[in-house]
Structures are given as structure tokens and as C-alpha cells.
C-alpha positions as CSV (number, residue, x, y, z in Angstrom):
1,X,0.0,0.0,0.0
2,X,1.4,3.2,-0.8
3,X,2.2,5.6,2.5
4,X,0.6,8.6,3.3
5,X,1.6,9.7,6.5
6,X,-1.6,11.7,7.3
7,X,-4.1,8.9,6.6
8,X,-1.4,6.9,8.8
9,X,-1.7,8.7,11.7
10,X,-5.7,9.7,11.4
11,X,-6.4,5.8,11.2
12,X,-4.0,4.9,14.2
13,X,-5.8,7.9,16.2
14,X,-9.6,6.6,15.4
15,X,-8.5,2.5,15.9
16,X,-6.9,3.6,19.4
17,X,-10.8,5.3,20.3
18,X,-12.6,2.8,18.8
19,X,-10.1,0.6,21.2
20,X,-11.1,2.5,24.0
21,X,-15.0,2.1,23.5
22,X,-14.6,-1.4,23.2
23,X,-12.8,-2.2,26.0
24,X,-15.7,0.2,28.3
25,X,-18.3,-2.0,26.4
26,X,-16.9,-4.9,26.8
27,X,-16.5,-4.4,30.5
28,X,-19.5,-3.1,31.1
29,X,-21.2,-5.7,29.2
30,X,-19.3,-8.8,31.1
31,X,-20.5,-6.7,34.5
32,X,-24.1,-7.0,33.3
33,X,-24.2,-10.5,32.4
34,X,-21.4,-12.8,34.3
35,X,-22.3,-13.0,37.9
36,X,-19.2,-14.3,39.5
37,X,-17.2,-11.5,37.3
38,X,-19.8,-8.6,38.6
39,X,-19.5,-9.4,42.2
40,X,-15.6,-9.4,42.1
41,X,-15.5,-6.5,40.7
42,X,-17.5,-4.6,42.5
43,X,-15.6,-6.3,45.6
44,X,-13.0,-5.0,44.4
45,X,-14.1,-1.1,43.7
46,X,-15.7,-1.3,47.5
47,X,-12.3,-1.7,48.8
48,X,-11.6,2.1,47.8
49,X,-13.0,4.4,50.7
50,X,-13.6,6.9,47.6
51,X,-16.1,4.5,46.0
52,X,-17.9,3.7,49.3
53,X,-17.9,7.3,49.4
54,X,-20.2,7.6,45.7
55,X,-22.2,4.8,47.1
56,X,-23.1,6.8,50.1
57,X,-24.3,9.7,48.1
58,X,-25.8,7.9,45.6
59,X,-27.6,6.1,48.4
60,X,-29.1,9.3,49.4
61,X,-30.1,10.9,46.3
62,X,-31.9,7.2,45.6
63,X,-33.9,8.1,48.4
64,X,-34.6,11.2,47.9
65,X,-35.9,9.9,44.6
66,X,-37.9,7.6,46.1
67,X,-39.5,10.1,48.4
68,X,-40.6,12.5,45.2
69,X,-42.1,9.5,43.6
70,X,-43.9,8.3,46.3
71,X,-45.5,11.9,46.1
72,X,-43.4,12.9,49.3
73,X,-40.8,15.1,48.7
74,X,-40.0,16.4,52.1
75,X,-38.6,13.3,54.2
76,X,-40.0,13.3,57.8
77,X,-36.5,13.1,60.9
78,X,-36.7,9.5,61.2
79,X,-36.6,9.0,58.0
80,X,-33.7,11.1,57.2
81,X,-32.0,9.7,60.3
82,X,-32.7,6.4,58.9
83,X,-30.9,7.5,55.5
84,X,-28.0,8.8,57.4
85,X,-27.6,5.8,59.3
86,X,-27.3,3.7,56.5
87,X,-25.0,5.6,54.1
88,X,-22.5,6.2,57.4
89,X,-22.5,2.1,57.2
90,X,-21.9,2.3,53.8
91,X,-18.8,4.8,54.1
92,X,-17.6,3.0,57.7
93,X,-14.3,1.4,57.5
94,X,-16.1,-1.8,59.5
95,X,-14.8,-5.4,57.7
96,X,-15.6,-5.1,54.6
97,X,-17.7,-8.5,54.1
98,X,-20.7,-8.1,55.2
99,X,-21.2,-4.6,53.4
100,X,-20.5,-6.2,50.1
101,X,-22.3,-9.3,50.6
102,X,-25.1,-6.9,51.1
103,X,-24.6,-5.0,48.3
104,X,-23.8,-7.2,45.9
105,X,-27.1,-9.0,46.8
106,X,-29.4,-6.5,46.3
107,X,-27.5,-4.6,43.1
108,X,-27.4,-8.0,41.4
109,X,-31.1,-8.8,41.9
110,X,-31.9,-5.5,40.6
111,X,-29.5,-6.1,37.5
112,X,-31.4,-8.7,36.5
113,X,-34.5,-7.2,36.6
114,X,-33.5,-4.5,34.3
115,X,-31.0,-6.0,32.1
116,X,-33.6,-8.9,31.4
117,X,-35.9,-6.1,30.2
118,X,-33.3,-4.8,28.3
119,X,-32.1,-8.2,26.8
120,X,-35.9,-8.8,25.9
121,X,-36.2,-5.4,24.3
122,X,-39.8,-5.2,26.5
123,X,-42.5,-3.1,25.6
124,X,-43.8,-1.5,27.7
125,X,-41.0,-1.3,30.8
126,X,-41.9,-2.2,34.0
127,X,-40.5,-0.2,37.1
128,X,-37.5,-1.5,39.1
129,X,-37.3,-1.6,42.0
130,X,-34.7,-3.0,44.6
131,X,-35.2,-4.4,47.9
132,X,-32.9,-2.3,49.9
133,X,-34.0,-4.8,53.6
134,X,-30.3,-6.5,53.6
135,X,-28.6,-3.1,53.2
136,X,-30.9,-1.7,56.3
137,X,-30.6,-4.7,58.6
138,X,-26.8,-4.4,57.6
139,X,-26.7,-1.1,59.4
140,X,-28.9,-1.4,62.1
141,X,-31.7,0.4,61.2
142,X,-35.5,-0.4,61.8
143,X,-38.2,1.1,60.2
144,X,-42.3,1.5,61.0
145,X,-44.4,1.7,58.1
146,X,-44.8,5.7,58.7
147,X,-41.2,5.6,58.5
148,X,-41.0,4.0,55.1
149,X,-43.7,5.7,53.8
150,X,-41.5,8.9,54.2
151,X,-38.3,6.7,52.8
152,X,-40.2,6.0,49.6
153,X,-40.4,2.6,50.3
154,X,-43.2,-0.2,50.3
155,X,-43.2,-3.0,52.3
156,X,-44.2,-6.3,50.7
157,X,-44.2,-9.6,52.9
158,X,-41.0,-8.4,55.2
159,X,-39.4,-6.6,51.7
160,X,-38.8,-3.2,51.9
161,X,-38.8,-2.0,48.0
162,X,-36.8,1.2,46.8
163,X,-37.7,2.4,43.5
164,X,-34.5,2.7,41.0
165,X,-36.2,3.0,37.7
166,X,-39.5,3.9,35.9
167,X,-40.5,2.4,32.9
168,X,-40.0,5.5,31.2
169,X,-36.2,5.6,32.5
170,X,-35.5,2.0,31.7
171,X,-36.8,3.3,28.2
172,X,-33.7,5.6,28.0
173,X,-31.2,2.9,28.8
174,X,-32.4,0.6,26.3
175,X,-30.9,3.4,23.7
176,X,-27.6,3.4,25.5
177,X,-27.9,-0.3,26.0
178,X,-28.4,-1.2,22.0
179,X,-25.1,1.2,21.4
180,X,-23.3,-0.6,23.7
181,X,-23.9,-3.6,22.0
182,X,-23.4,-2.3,18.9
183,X,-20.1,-0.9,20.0
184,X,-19.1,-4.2,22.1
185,X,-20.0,-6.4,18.9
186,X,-17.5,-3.7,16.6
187,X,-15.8,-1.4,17.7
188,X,-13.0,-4.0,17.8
189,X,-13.0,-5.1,14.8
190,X,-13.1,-2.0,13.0
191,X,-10.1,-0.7,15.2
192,X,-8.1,-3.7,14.3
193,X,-8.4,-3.2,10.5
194,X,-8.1,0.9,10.8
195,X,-4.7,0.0,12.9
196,X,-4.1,-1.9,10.2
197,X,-4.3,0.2,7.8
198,X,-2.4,2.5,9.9
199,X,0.5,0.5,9.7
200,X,0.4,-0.2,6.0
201,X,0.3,3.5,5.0
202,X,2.7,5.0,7.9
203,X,6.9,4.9,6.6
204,X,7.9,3.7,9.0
205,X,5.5,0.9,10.6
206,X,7.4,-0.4,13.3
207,X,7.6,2.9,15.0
208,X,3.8,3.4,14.4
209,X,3.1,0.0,16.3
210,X,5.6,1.2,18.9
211,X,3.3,4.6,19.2
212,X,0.2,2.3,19.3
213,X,0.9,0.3,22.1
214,X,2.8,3.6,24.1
215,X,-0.8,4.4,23.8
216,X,-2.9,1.5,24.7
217,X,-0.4,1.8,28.0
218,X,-1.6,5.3,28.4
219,X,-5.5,4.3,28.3
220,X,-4.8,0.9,30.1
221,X,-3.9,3.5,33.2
222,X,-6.4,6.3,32.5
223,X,-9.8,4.6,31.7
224,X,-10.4,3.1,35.2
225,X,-10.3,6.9,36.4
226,X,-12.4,7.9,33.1
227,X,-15.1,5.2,34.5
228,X,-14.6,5.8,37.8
229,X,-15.2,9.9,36.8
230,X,-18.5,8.6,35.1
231,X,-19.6,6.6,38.0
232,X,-19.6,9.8,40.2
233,X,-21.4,11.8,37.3
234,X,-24.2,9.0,36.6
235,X,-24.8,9.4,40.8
236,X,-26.2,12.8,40.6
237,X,-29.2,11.5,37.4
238,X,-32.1,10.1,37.7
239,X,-30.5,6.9,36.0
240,X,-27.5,7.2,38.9
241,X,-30.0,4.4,40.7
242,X,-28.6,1.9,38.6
243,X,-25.5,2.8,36.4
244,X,-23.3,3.8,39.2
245,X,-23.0,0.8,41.0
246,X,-22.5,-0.8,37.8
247,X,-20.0,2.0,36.5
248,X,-17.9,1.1,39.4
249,X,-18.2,-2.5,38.7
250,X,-17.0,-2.2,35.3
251,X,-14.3,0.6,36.4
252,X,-13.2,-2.0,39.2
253,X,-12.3,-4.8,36.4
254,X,-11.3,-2.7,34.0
255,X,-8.1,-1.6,36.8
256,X,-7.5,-5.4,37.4
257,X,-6.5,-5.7,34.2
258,X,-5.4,-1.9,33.9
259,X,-1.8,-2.1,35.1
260,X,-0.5,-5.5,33.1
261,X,-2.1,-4.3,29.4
262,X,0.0,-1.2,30.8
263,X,3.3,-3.1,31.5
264,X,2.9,-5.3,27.9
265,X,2.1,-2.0,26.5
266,X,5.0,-0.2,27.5
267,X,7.3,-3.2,26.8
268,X,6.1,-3.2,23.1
269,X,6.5,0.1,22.9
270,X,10.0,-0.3,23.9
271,X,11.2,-3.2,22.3
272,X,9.4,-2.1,19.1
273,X,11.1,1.7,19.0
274,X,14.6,-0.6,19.5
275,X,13.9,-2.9,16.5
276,X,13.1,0.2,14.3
277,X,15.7,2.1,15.4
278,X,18.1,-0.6,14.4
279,X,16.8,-1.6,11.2
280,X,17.4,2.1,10.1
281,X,20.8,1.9,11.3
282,X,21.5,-1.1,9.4
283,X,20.4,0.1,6.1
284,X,22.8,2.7,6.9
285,X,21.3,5.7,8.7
286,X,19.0,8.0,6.4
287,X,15.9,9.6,8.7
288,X,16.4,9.7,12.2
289,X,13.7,7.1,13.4
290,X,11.0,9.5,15.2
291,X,11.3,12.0,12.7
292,X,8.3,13.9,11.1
293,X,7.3,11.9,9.0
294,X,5.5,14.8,6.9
């Protein structure tokens, strides 16, 4: 293929953001779908005081939520007491344990209630709704119906039900949900052939692999934080309910794997900018290796 340096470097720039979107999707995806994967990631993101921290906010504005749906907008004391309570378990630094064991319970019961809506492509939504009972009895607190009234909450045969989602809202996601598919399915793929294109066009293609996986060790280490930004984001919308748990999930495995894609990436980049370097010497100097190309 003949090289053009410009069409070089535009295709390495989109396959390295299509990269990026796949890798979110494909985390978030595996966090929506594989159990065991979900709750050891989101073990794992619980370990960080920060993320116990967005947990305990999103806790509250859930609530607050709850209360304006349930036509209550003003919580009564013992309710917000009851709130407080529970999000200062939440943020504690008590063993660890029994907190995620509760949260994981109730977040992945509520997963499946929406993802299976979102799987089924349902018409007409139903509400979700999560029962928040472990999370309570976690921290202590005890409730009279009055009391959950003014929480937004309905109790159910010893279940104490938070709405997350409306129909309506679940309606949204399923827009973000199909795109995240979409992306998951190829993004990937399309990457792979622009980086190859990339590479074909670029004059010197061992250094522009060596640039491509600099890079991919430069997003390995920045998109847990890009996620983790998201998570605290999503926590202040009405769709906070669900996606930020879930954004920390996927931000939690994304990091587990974060720092060795980083390591191999830099490596690569190393060994690749040392290979190039010495076939130019070899053919007897011309361009210096990391020269403008243009």
C-alpha cells in the first residue's frame, strides 16, 4: 500500500478510540451478564474508601428519589436519620464483608430485573425496583411503616422496595444499552483493520506499532479513572439508581487488568522503538527514526 503519512496517523488515532470504547463496552457488558465477574469487581471497587464514598451519596439521592415519587418530597426526621444511618455504614471502614455481601445481593437482583428487560427489548418497561431490607438490617436500622412511607419505600411480605427506575427511564437505557452492544459487537474489529491500515500506509510501521501500544499503556492506566469519573457523574441523574454501581463494577475490572495491558504496552513500545531504530541503522542511517514523518 502506498504511504501517506496523514491517513497513517488519522487511522491509528480513530482505531486507538474505537479501542477505548470497546474495551468500556466490553466491561460493562461482562459486568451486566457474568455473575461471578460482577460481584468481584464490584468487591473490588468497595475496597476504595472513595467508592464507598459515591455509594453513600448515591444512596441518598436514591432516596430522595424515592420520596418525590412516592409523592413525598420532604422526608420526615426519622426518615432522614434512617438514611443517614445507613450511608454512614456504607462509608464506615467496618470489615468489609458483610457490606458487600449486602450490596452485591441487592445490586445484582436488581441487574437482573432490568437487564432482562433490556435483553428482551420489553415493551412496555416495568419499574425496578430494589429491595434495599439486607442493606438496612446491615446497618442497624428499623423502620415503622410511617417511616418507610417517608423513605419512599413499600413493604411487601417483610421486603422493603426502593424504586430505582421507571418504565420510562429503563426506556432511555435501552438506547444506551443497544449502542453498547453495537459498540461491544465492533468497535474491535473496525479498530483492528483501521490500525491496520495504519501500519500499511505509515513509513515507518514499526515505529507506528511502537506509538500504538505507548498508547494503549496510556489508556490501560487512564480509563479506570475515566469510569470511575463517570460513576460519580451517573450518581447525581435520575439513572444514577442503577449505572453507578454498575459503572464502578466495570471501572473496578477494567483496573484489574489496567496495570499488566500497561506493562505489555510499554514493553512493546520499547522493544518495538529498539527494532526500528536498528533496522534504520542497518540500512545505513538515512531519517532519524521519530522524525516527522510529513
Amino acid at each position: 500500500m502506498r504511504v501517506h503519512p496523514r491517513l497513517s496517523a488519522t487511522c491509528l488515532g480513530l482505531a486507538l478510540t474505537l479501542g477505548s470504547l470497546w474495551w468500556s463496552a466490553a466491561s460493562t457488558y461482562v459486568v451486566l451478564h457474568d455473575d461471578a465477574r460482577f460481584v468481584g469487581a464490584l468487591t473490588q471497587a468497595l475496597d476504595h474508601p472513595s467508592v464507598r464514598a459515591q455509594l453513600g451519596e448515591w444512596t441518598g439521592t436514591a432516596f430522595d428519589q424515592a420520596a418525590r415519587l412516592a409523592g413525598d418530597p420532604k422526608q420526615t426526621r426519622s426518615a432522614q436519620r434512617a438514611v443517614r444511618q445507613l450511608q454512614a455504614a456504607i462509608t464506615s471502614t467496618a470489615p468489609l464483608e458483610p457490606l458487600v455481601s449486602a450490596v452485591t445481593g441487592v445490586v445484582v437482583a436488581t441487574r437482573d430485573t432490568a437487564v432482562g428487560q433490556l435483553d428482551a427489548q420489553a415493551t412496555p418497561k416495568s419499574e425496578v425496583r430494589a429491595d434495599v431490607a439486607p442493606l438496612l438490617a446491615l446497618a442497624g436500622v428499623t423502620v415503622d411503616k410511617a417511616t418507610a412511607r417517608a423513605m419512599g419505600l413499600s413493604v411487601t411480605k417483610g421486603h422493603l422496595t426502593l424504586p430505582l427506575l421507571t418504565g420510562e427511564q429503563l426506556d432511555l437505557l435501552q438506547h444506551r444499552y443497544d449502542w453498547l452492544l453495537l459498540i461491544r459487537r465492533w468497535a474491535g474489529w473496525v479498530g483492528l483493520v483501521l490500525l491496520a491500515v495504519s501500519v500499511a500506509t505509515s513509513r515507518l510501521p514499526l515505529r507506528t506499532l511502537a506509538v500504538a501500544s505507548g498508547l494503549v499503556a496510556v489508556i490501560a492506566l487512564v480509563l479506570p479513572r475515566l469510569l470511575a469519573y463517570g460513576q460519580g457523574r451517573a450518581a447525581a441523574t435520575e439513572l444514577g439508581g442503577l449505572v453507578a454501581p454498575l459503572l464502578a463494577a466495570a471501572a473496578g475490572r477494567v483496573a484489574t487488568v489496567g496495570v499488566p495491558v500497561a506493562v505489555v504496552g510499554g514493553l512493546l513500545a520499547l522493544g518495538l522503538g529498539a527494532l526500528q531504530i536498528l533496522l534504520l541503522r542497518r540500512r545505513g542511517g538515512g531519517r532519524r527514526p521519530f522524525e516527522s514523518e510529513s
